[in-house]
N, C-alpha and C positions, 0 to 999 in steps of 0.2 A: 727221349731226351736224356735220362738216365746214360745211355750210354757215349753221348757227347758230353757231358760233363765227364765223363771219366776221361777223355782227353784233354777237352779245352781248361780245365784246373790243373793240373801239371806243366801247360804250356804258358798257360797268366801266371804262375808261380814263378816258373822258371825266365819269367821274363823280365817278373819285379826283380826275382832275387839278383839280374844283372843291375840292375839301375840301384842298389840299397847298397850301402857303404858297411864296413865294418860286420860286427855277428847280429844284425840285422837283417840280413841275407839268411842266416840259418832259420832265424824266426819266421821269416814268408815262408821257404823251403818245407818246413815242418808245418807248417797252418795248412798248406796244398797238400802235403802228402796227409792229414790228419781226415781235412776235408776230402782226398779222394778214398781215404777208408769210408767215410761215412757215407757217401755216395756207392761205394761199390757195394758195402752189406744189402739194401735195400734191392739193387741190379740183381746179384746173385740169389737172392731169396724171390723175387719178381720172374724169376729166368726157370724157377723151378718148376712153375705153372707152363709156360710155353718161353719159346724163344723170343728174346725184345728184338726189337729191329729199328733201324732210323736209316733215312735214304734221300737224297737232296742231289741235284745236278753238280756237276763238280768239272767235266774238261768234255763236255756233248762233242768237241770234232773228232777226240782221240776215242771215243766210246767207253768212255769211264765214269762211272758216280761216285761221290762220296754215300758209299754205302756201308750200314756197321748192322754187325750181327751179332748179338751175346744169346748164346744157347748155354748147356749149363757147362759143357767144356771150358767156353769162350768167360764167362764171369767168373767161375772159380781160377780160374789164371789171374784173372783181371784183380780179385778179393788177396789172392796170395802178393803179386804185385805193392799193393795199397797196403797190407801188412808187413812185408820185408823192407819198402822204402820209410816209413812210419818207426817202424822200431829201430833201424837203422841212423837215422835221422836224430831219436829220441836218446840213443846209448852216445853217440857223437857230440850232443847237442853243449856239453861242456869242452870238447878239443879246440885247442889253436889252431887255426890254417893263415897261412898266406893267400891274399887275394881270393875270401870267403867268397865275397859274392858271384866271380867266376865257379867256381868249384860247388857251389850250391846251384845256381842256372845252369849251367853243364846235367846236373843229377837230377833235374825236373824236366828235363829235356829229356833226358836216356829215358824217365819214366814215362812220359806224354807219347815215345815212341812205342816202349812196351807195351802199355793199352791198346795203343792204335793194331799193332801186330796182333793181338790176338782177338784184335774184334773187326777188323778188316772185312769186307765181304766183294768186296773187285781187286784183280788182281794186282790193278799199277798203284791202286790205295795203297796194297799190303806193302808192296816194294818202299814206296816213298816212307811209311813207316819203319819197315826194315833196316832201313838207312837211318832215318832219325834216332831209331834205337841206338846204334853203334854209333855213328858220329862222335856226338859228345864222350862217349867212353874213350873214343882214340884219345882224345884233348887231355881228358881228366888223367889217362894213362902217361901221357908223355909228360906233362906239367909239374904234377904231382908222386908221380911215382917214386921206385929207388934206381938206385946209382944204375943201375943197367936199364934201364925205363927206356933209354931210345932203340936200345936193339931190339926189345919184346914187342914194346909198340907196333916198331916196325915191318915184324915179321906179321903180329897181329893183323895189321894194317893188310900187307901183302896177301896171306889167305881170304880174308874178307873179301874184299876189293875184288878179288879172280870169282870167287865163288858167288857172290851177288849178281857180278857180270854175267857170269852162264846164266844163272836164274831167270834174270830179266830178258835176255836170249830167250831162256824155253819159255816164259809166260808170253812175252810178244810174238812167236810162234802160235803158241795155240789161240791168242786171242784172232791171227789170222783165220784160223780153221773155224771160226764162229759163224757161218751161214753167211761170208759176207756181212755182215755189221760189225765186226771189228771190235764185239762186246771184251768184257773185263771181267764184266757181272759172273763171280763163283758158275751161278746153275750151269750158264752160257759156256766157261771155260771146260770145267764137267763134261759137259756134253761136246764139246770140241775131242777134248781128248781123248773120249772114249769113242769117237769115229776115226781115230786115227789108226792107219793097219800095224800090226803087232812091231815089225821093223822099225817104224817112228815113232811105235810110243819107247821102244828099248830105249832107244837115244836120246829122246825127251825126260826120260827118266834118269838118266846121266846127268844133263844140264840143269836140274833141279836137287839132283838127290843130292851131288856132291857141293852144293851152297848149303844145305840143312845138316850133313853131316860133319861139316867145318866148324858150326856154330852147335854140335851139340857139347864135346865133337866124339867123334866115335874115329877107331884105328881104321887105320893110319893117318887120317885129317885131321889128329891130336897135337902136334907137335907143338904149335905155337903157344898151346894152352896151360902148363907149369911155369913158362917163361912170363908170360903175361900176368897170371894169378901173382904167383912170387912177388912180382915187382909193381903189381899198384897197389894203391893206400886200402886199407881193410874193406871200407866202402863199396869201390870199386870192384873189388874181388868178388862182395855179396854180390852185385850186381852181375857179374858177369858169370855169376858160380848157379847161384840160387835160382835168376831168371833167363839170363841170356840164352843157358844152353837151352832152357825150354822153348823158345823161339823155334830151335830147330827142330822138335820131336813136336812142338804143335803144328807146325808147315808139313812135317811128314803124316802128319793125322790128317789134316784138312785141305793141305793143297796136293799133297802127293799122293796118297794110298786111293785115292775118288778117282782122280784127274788121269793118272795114265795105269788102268788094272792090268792090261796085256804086260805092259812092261815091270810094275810089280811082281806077277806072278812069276815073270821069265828071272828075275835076278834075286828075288824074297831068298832063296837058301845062299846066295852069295854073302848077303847082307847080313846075315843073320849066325853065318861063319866068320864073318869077321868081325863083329860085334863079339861072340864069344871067343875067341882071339883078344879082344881088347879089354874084357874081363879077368883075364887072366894076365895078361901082361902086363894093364897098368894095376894090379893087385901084386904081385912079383916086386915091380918096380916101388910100389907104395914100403913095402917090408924095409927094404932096405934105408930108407931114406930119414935124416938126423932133422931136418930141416920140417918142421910142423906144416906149414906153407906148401912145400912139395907133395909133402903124404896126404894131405885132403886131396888136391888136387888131382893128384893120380886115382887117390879112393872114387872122386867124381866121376873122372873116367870108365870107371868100372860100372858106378852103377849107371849112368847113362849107356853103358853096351848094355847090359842084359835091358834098360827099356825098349833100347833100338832093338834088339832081338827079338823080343816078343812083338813090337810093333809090327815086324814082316812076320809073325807067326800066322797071323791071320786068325786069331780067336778071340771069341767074344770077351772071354772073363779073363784072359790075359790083359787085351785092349781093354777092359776099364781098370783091373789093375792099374795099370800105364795112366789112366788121368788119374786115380787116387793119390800113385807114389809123385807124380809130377810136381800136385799141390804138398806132400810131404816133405821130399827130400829138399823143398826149397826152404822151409820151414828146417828144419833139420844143420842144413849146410850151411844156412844164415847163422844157426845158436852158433856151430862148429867156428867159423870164421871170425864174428866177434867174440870169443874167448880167445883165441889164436891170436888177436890186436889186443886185448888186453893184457896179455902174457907178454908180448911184446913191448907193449908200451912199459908197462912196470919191471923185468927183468932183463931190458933191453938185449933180450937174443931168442931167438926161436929154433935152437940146436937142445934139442932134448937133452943131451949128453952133459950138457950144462944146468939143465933146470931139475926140480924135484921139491916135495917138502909145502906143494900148494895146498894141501890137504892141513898144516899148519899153520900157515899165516895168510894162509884167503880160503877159509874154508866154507863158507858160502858161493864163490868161483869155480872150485873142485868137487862142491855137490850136483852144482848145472852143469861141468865142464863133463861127468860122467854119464850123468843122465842123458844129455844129448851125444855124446859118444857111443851110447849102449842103443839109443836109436837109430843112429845110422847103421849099428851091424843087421836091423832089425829085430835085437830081442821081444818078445812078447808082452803087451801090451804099451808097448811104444807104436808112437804113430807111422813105423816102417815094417811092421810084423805082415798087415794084412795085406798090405798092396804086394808088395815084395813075394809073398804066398801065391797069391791070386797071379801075380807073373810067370813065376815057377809052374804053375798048374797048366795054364796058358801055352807056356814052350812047351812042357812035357805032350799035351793032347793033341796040339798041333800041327806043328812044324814037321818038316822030312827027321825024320831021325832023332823025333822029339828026344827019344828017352837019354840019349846019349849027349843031346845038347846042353841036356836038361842038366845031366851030370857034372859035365865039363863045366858050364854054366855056376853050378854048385860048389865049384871050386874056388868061386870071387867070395862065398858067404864064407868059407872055412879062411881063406888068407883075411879077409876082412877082420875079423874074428881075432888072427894075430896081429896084424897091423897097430889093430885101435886098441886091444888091450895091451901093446909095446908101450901106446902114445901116452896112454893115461896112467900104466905105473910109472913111466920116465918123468912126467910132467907133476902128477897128482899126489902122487907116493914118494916114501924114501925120505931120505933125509934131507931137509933143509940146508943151502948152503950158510954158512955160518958169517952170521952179520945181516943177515937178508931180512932186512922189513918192507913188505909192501902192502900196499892196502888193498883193504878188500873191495866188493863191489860197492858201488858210490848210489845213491840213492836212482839217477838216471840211469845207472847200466842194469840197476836194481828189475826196476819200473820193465826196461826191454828187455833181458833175457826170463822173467816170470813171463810174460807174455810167448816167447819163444815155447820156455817148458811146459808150460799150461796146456798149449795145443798142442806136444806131442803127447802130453800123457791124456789127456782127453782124447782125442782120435785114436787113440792106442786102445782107448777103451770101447768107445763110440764112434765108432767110424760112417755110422748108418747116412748121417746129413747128406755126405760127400759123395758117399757111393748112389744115395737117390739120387743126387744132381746130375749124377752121370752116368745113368744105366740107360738113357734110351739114345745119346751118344756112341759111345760102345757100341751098341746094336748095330746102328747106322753105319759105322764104319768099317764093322769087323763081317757086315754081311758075305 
């Protein structure tokens, strides 16, 4: 039951906050994301003992259940989820919008889809949630966004759209290959696709891989993703920064790397050279760029290749690496982004070139804005040290040519390293422009970025919780 609430409270949320006028809408918006933290801690600590499960008939002619499965992968997504919409919500919770309770219903929707994606357990479930996830984003994107919002959209829109389509191609293919029953059911697809001869699964693995690599996204299926960051509202960006790409690398954990092994193995060092390719280029690209907005974005990219690289490494302590940084770097990239809107909103421009001097008149904003900076590079005892390690270790023992991927690989941690200490002496340091007052964090932004730094400096220290959750995971997958 546990794990249908963790839907159906995002979806009665998102459904008041259509119906509720004015920042009344915020108020339901935040009660549902509050109440699905509260819901998911108990799921996630429940899931540590065995995996929950919940299963009900759902469309018996097309051979699908509404079937849901939280093992400890599936609720620590589900816990980071319920903490990024929650504190998000919380740091917001004083901004003006136009047309709140759209824009609030919209964000409890993308969430009630995110759950759903990561606790899916039949195939055309996971699809119709996949959808439900993005949907509302396109809206919140185009509505709300900035002055270029319909061309990112757009193109967002267009990626998606192509890539979803394969997917749903390859899933209703193999649920073909299901012994004649036309199952949906995970085990049932599993076992389709590993009777398929090594030639269909190659291509099956086509049809699937390049929908999860759009939405992580990893090079070259990146392109839409600086344009789209850039230009929706802070929110949004968390949303599609912190969780969305996880969508993709948890479909490659649970419906890819099981579902078609002949065709993983055949293409794992293709993937895994161009993941490190994307580490490198969008770390390149990050350097150079004045625009705070851009340069996360691109940093994303980087570190989303090296997960996707280690995920076709095929090793155990890589692949749980990969679930620890998952639940970090969304934690991480969520602090990074709302300071990025707050710099914004008060010094109305995000061109470094222009800013400096935070360190003096928000210096409470410039003690979190570094700490979570110094996390993302993964300095030591930040909540990005261990997983990030534990990935590195992974590539190296692995993969074809570990040691050299490993290296080239190493090259995202040394440009990262410049990048973010550019961002934060431009921003944090330096001289103040002269006349400049703005204020510091507000009692609400207060409340959610402690929350933000709290769990990175705690899993920086303690990481044990996370990695229990997720060590017989790992196994599982990385067999």
């Amino acid at each position: 039951m546990l794990l249908l609430l963790l839907i159906l409270i995002p979806i009665i949320a998102g459904i008041l906050s259509f119906t509720v006028k004015g920042p009344g809408a915020r108020t339901v918006a935040l009660g549902g994301a509050l109440a699905s933290l509260a819901v998911a801690v108990p799921a996630t600590l429940n899931s540590g003992a065995g995996p929950l499960s919940y299963d009900q008939a759902w469309i018996p002619m097309l051979g699908t259940r509404f079937s849901l499965y939280g093992d400890g992968m599936s609720t620590m997504l589900c816990l980071l989820v319920s903490i990024v919409f929650s504190v998000v919500l919380i740091v917001n919770n004083n901004k003006s919008l136009d047309r709140p309770n759209a824009f609030y219903g919209f964000i409890m929707l993308s969430q009630a889809g995110l759950m759903g994606v990561f606790l899916a357990y039949d195939a055309l479930l996971f699809y119709f949630f996949w959808e439900l996830a993005l949907i509302p984003v396109y809206f919140l994107c185009s509505y709300w966004g900035g002055e270029k919002r319909i061309t990112a959209t757009f193109k967002f829109f267009v990626y998606t759209f192509v890539g979803s389509l394969m997917m749903l191609a390859g899933l209703i293919y193999l649920s073909m290959q299901t012994a004649g029953v036309n199952s949906y059911a995970w085990p049932d697809i599993v076992r389709a696709g590993a009777s398929l001869s090594p030639d269909k699964q190659q291509w099956v693995f086509w049809l699937m891989f390049i929908a999860f690599a759009i939405k992580m996204p990893i090079f070259p299926f990146h392109t839409w993703q600086p344009d789209a960051y850039e230009q929706s509202p802070t929110p949004v960006t968390i949303i599609l920064s912190a969780l969305m790409v996880k969508m993709g690398l948890y479909a490659v954990l649970r419906w890819l790397l099981p579902v078609v092994p002949a065709g993983v193995d055949y293409w794992s060092h293709f993937v895994v050279i161009l993941s490190v390719i994307g580490i490198v280029y969008a770390s390149c690209l990050a350097i150079v760029q004045t625009d705070m907005k851009r340069l996360v974005a691109y940093s994303s990219i980087a570190h989303m290749g090296l997960m996707s690289a280690v995920a076709f490494s095929h090793s155990v302590i890589g692949t749980h690496g990969i679930m620890l940084q998952m639940f970090n770097h969304g934690i991480t990239i969520t602090g990074m982004w709302l300071i990025i809107g707050m710099v914004e909103q008060r010094w109305g421009t995000r061109n470094m070139t222009k800013l400096g001097g935070m360190a003096t008149v928000a210096p409470r904003m410039a003690i979190a804005f570094v700490i979570i900076s110094l996390a993302s590079v993964a300095l030591p005892l930040t909540n990005g040290f261990v997983g990030e390690f534990m990935m590195f270790a992974g590539l190296f023992g692995s993969a074809d040519n570990g040691m050299m991927l490993m290296v080239i690989a190493g090259l995202g941690v040394i440009l990262g390293a410049v990048y973010t200490l550019n961002m934060i002496q431009n921003t944090a340091y330096g001289e103040a422009a002269e006349g400049i007052k703005v204020a510091d964090l507000s009692l609400n932004e207060y409340v959610g970025i402690a929350v933000i730094v709290g769990i990175i400096l705690i899993l920086g220290v303690y990481p044990k919780p996370l990695l229990d959750l997720t060590a017989s995971v790992a196994g599982a997958i990385a067999k």
